[in-house]
C-alpha positions as CSV (number, residue, x, y, z in Angstrom):
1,X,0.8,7.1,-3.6
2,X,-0.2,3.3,-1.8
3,X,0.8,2.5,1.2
4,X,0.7,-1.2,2.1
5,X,1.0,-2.7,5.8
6,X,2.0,-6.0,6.7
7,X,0.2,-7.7,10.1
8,X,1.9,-10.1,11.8
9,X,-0.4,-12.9,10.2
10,X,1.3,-12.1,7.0
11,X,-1.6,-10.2,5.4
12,X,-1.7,-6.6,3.4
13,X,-3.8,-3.6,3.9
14,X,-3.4,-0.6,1.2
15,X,-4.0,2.6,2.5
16,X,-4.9,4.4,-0.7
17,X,-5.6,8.2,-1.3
18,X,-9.1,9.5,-2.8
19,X,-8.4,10.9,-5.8
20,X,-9.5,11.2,-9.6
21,X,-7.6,8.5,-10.6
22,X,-8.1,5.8,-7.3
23,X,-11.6,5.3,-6.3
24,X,-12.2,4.8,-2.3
25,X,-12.1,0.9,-1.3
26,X,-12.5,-0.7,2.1
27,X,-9.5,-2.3,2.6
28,X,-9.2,-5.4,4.5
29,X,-6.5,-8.1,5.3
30,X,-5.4,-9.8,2.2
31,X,-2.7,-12.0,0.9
32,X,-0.2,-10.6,-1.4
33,X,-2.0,-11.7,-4.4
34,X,-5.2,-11.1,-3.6
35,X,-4.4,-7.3,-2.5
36,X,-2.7,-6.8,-5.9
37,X,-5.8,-8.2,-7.7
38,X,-8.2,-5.9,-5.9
39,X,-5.5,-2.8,-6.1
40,X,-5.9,-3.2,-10.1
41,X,-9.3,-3.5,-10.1
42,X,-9.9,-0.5,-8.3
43,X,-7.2,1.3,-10.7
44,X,-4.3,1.6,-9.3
45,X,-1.4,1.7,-11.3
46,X,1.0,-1.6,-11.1
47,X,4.1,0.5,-11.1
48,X,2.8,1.8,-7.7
49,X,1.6,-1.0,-6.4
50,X,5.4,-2.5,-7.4
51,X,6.9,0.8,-5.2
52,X,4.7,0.5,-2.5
53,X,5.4,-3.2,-1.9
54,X,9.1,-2.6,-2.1
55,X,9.2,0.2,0.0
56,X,7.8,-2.4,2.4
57,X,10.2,-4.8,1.8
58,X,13.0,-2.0,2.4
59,X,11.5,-1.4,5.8
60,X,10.3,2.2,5.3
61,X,7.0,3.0,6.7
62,X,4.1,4.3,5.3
63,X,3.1,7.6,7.8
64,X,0.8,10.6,7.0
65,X,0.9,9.8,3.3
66,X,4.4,9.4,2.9
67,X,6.8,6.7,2.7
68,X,9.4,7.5,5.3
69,X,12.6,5.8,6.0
70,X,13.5,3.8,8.6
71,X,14.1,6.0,11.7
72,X,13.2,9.1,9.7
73,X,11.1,11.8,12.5
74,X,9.1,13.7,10.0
């Protein structure tokens, strides 16, 4: 699972989980584009990176690992 986070200049960080599959990356304030770009290159899946920005765009927050609605306490 990604979790992006928009700062107030308009810039991403992805908060993405060691695993097999993702390989560890510094992440650092990007633009939209350029976050994708390095996401794929490190292998995430586009599909996830897809979620992760709408989940964003829904206003959930990413928390602990977890995508968490709006509001949600846990």
């Amino acid at each position: 699972m990604i979790g992006i986070i928009m700062n107030e200049d308009n810039l991403y960080v992805a908060l993405v989980p060691e695993t097999k599959r993702y390989s560890s990356m510094e992440s650092k304030p990007l633009g939209k584009d350029q976050l994708i770009e390095v996401l794929l290159a490190h292998g995430c899946h586009q599909v996830d990176i897809a979620d992760a920005f709408h989940a964003l765009e829904l206003g959930w927050e990413f928390r602990e690992g977890v995508w968490r609605s709006p509001g949600a306490n846990q």
